[in-house]
C-alpha positions in Angstrom: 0.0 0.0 0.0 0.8 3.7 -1.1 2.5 5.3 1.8 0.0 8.2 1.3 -3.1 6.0 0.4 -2.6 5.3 3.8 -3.2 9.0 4.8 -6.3 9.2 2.9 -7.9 5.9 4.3 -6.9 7.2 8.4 -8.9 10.4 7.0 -11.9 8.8 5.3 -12.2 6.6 8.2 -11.9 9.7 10.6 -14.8 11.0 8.8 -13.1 13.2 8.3 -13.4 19.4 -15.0 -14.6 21.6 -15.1 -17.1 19.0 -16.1 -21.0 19.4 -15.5 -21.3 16.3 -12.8 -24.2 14.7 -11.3 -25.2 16.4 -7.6 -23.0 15.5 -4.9 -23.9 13.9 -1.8 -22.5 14.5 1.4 -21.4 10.9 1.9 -17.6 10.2 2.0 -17.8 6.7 1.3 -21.1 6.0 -0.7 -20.5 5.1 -4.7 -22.2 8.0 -6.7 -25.6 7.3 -8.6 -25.2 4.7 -11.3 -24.3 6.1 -14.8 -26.6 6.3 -17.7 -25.9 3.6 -20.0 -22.9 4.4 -23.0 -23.8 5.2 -26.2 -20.6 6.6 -27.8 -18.5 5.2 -30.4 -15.8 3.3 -29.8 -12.4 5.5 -29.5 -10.1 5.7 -31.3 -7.3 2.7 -31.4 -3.9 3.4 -29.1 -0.6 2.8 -30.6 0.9 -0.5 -29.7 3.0 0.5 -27.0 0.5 3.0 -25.1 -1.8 -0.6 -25.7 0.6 -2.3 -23.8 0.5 -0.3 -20.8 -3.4 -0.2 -20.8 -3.5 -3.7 -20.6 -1.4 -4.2 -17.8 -4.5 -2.4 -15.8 -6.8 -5.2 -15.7 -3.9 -8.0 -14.9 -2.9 -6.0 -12.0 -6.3 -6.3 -11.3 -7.2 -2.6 -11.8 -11.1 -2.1 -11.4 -13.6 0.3 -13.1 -12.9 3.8 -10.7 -16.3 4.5 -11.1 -18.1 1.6 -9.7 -15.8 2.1 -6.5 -15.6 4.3 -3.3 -12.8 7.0 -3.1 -11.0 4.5 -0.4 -11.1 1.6 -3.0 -10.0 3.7 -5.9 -7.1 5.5 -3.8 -5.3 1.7 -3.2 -6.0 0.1 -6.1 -3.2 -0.2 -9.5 -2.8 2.7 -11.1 -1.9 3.7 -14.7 1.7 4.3 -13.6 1.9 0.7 -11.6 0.7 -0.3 -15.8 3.6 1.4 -16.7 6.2 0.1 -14.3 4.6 -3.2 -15.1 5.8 -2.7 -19.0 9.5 -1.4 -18.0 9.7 -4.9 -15.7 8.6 -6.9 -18.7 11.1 -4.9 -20.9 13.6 -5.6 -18.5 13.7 -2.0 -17.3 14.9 -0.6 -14.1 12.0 0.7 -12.2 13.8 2.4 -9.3 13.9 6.2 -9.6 16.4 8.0 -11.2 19.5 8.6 -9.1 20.2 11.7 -10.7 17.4 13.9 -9.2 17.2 13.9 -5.7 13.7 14.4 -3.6 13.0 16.0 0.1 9.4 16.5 1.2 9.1 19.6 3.1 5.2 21.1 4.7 4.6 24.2 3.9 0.9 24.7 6.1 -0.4 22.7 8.8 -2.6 19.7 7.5 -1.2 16.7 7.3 -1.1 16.7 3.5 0.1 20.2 3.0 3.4 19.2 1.6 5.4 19.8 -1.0 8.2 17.1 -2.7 11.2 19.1 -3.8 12.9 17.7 -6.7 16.1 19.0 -7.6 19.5 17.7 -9.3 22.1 15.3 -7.6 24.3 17.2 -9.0 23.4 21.0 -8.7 25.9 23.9 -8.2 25.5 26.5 -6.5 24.3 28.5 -8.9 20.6 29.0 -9.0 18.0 27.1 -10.9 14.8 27.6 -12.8 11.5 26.3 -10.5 8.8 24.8 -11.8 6.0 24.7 -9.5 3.8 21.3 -10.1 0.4 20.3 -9.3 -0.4 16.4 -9.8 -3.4 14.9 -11.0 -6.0 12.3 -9.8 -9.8 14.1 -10.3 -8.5 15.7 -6.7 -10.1 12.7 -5.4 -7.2 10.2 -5.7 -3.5 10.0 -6.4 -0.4 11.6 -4.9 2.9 13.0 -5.3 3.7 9.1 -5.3 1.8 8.2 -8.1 3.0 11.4 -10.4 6.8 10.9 -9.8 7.9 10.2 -13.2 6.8 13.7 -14.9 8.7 16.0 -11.9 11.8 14.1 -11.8 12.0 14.1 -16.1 11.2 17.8 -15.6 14.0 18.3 -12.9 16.8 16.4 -14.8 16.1 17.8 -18.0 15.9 21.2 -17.5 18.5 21.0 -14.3 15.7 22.8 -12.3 14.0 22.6 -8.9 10.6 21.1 -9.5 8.4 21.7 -6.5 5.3 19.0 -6.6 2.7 20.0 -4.4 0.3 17.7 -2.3 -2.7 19.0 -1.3 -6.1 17.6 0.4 -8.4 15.8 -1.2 -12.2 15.0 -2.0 -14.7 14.4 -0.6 -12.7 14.9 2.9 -12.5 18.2 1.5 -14.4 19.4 -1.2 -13.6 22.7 -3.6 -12.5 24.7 -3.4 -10.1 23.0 -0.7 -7.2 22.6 -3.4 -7.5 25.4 -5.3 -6.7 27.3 -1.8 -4.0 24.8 -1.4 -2.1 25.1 -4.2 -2.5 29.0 -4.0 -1.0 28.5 -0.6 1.9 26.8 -1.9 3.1 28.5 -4.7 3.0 31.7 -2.1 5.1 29.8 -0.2 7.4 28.8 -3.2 7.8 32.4 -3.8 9.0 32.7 -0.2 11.4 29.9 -0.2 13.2 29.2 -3.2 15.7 30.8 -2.8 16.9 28.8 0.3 16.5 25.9 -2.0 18.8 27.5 -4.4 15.6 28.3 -6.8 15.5 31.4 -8.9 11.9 33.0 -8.4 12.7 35.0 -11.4 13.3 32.0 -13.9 9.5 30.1 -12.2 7.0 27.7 -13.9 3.9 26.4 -13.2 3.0 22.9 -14.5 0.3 20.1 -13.8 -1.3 17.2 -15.2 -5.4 16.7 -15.7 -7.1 18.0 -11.9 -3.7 19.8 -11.6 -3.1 21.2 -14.9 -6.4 23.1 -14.2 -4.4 24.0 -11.2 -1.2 25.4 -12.6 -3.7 27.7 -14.8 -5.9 28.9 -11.9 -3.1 29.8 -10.3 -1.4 31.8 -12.7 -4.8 33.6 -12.4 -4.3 33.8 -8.1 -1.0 35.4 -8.8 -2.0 38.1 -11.3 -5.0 38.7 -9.3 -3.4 38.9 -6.2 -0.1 41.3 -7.5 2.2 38.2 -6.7 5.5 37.1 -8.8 3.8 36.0 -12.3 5.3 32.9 -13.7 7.4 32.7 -16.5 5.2 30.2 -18.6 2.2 27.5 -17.9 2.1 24.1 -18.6 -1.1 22.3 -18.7 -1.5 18.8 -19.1 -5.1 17.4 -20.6 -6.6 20.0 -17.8 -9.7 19.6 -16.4 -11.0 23.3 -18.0 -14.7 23.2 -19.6 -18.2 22.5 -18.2 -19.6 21.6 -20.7 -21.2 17.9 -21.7 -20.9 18.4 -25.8 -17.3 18.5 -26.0 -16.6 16.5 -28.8 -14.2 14.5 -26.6 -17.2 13.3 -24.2 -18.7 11.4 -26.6 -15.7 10.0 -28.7 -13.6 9.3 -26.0 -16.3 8.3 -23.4 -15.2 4.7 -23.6 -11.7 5.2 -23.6 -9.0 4.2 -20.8 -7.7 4.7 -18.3 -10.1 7.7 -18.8 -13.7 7.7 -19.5 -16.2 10.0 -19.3 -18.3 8.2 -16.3 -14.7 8.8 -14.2 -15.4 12.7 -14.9 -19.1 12.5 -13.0 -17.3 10.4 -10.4 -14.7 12.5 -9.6 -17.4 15.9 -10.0 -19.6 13.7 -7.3 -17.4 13.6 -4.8 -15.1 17.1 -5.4 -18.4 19.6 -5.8 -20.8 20.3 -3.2 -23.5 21.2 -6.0 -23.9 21.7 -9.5 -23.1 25.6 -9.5 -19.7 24.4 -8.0 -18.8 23.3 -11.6 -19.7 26.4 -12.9 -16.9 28.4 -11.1 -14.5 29.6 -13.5 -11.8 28.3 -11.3 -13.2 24.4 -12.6 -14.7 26.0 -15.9 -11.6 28.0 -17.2 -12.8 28.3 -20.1 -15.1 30.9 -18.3 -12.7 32.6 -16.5 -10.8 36.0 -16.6 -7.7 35.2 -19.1 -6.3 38.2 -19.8 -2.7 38.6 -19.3 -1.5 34.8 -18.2 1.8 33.9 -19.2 2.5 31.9 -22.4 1.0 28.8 -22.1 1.8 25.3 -23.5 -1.0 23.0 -23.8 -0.5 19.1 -23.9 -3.1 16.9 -24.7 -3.8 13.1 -25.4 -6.0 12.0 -28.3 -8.1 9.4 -26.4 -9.1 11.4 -23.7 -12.6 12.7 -23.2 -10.6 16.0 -21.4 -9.2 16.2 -25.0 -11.8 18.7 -25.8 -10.7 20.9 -22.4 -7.4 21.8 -23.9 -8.4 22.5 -27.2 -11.3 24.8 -26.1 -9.1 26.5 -23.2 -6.2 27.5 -25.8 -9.3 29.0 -28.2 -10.1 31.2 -25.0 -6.4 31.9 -23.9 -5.9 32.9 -27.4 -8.8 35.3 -27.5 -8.2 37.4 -24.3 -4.6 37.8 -26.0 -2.6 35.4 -24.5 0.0 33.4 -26.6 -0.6 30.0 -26.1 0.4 26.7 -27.7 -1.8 23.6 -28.1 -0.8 20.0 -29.7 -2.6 16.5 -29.4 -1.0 13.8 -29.9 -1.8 11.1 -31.7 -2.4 7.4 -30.0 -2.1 7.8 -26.5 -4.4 8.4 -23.8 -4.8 10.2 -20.4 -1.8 10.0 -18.1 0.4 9.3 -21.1 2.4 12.3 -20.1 4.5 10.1 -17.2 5.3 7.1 -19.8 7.6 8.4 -22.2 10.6 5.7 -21.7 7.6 2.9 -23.1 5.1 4.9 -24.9 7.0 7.0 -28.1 3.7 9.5 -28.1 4.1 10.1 -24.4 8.1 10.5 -25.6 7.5 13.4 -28.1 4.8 14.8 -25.4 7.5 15.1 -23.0 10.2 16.7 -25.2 7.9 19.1 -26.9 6.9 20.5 -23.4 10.8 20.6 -22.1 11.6 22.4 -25.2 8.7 24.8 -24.5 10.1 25.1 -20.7 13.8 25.6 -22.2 12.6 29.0 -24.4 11.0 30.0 -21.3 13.7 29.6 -19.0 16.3 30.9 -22.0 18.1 27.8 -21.6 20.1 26.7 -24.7 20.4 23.2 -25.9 
């Protein structure tokens, strides 16, 4: 078991996206109303490899997400234990990479109000870009554990400080619990970089689906609040529209590990009713863009959040901003931490670091 899974089930047993999702209960543990039968079409075929990985889910014994509680779906395989599961079959090393170093530092007083600092083995003392980074997991499930593979790549590759924020989670804590969380710590960041040797000057924000809607909503705190504006934003397949007739919905609504019944399960347990989804800090798409940095936008093709990226770069790119936007082709949601099995995830990765490199002026 997860060392932090275990955190989450102490708290669920304590009692303690933007996507238009069914009405939420107040229930920790309850599953959510059944979903409507599926009527899409079938998605679109993965390339070989990605099909690899997503059939090491069910032979780890991986079940539907949305047929489970939040305590069940927090210990259960993930799409990264599929991964790992490839690299052992391939004869890979799984361990992490020796070359990026971690220390896990709190930076407020709950329990999961933490940050994982990533930085180079071998780092001088001269000071590094930081790239502030918000994992993903529908802020239901998932941890700093689970999304290692993306902060470390980003730390060794760039020779940066990547600072990979935990937060709390649903339904312990509904929103806008980690939107206030992650504000919290990139203030934080800002006030303690530099004792990390980070240069706030040469900063990043970053995420992947739950937290790639992050990264951008904060960009929004800081110009809203007159803080330190980030160099550049990268989101990855973010949770960032509200509305049901995305394209993606429908053509990706069968897809893995992803589907759309997974997006009413996570709104179920995050929102405490519908006009929560309607916030433009979940429905970006709705939100006040002007004046964001430049933003890169990474998105899977199978992916019913596929349609959230495309639709957020239209509406970055009509209050001004300069924003980039690609899909790639045969992969699916979290691809983005698979890149030394899945080629697609591959390019993904090294079309973001080279977007992070302009940013940082940092010359190959």
């Amino acid at each position: 078991m997860k060392r932090h899974a275990q955190t989450f089930i102490a708290a669920a047993l304590l009692g303690s996206s933007g996507i238009a999702f069914a009405q939420s209960s107040n229930s920790t543990n309850a599953p959510p109303p059944p979903a409507p039968p599926r009527t899409a079409t079938q998605p679109p075929a993965a390339s070989a490899d990605m099909q690899a990985v997503l059939d090491q889910l069910p032979r780890l014994g991986a079940k539907p997400i949305e047929t489970l509680t939040p305590v069940k779906a927090r210990i259960q395989p993930s799409a990264a234990d599929a991964a790992k599961a490839v690299m052992r079959q391939k004869g890979m090393s799984t361990a992490p990479d020796p070359a990026v170093v971690t220390q896990d530092v709190a930076y407020g007083n709950d329990p999961m109000h933490f940050a994982r600092i990533y930085k180079p083995a071998n780092a001088t003392d001269a000071l590094m870009p930081i790239i502030v980074y918000y994992h993903g997991g529908g802020w239901v499930i998932a941890d700093v554990n689970t999304y290692d593979a993306a902060p470390r790549l980003l730390s060794k590759q760039l020779n940066a400080i990547v600072v990979s924020v935990e937060y709390r989670h649903a339904p312990e804590f509904k929103f806008p619990a980690q939107h206030d969380d992650a504000a919290a710590a990139y203030r934080w960041v800002l006030q303690n970089a530099a004792t990390w040797g980070g240069d706030v000057t040469k900063l990043a924000l970053a995420g992947e689906s739950a937290g790639g809607n992050l990264a951008v909503a904060t960009a929004i705190y800081a110009r809203d609040n007159n803080l330190a504006k980030p160099l550049h934003i990268l989101s990855v397949y973010p949770i960032a529209n509200s509305s049901m007739a995305l394209p993606s919905r429908n053509d990706s609504a069968n897809a893995k590990p992803l589907n759309t019944a997974m997006l009413k399960w996570f709104g179920h347990y995050y929102s405490k009713s519908m006009s929560d989804m309607q916030d433009p800090r979940l429905n970006l798409v709705a939100a006040d863009l002007r004046g964001l940095p430049p933003t890169t936008i990474v998105n899977a093709q199978i992916d019913p959040l596929r349609s959230d990226g495309e639709t957020l770069a239209a509406a970055m790119r009509s209050a001004g901003d300069k924003v980039e936007q690609r899909t790639f082709p045969g992969v699916t949601h979290e691809m983005f931490g698979m890149g030394s099995v899945v080629r697609g995830a591959y390019d993904a990765n090294m079309y973001a670091i080279d977007r992070l490199k302009a940013a940082f002026g940092i010359r190959n």
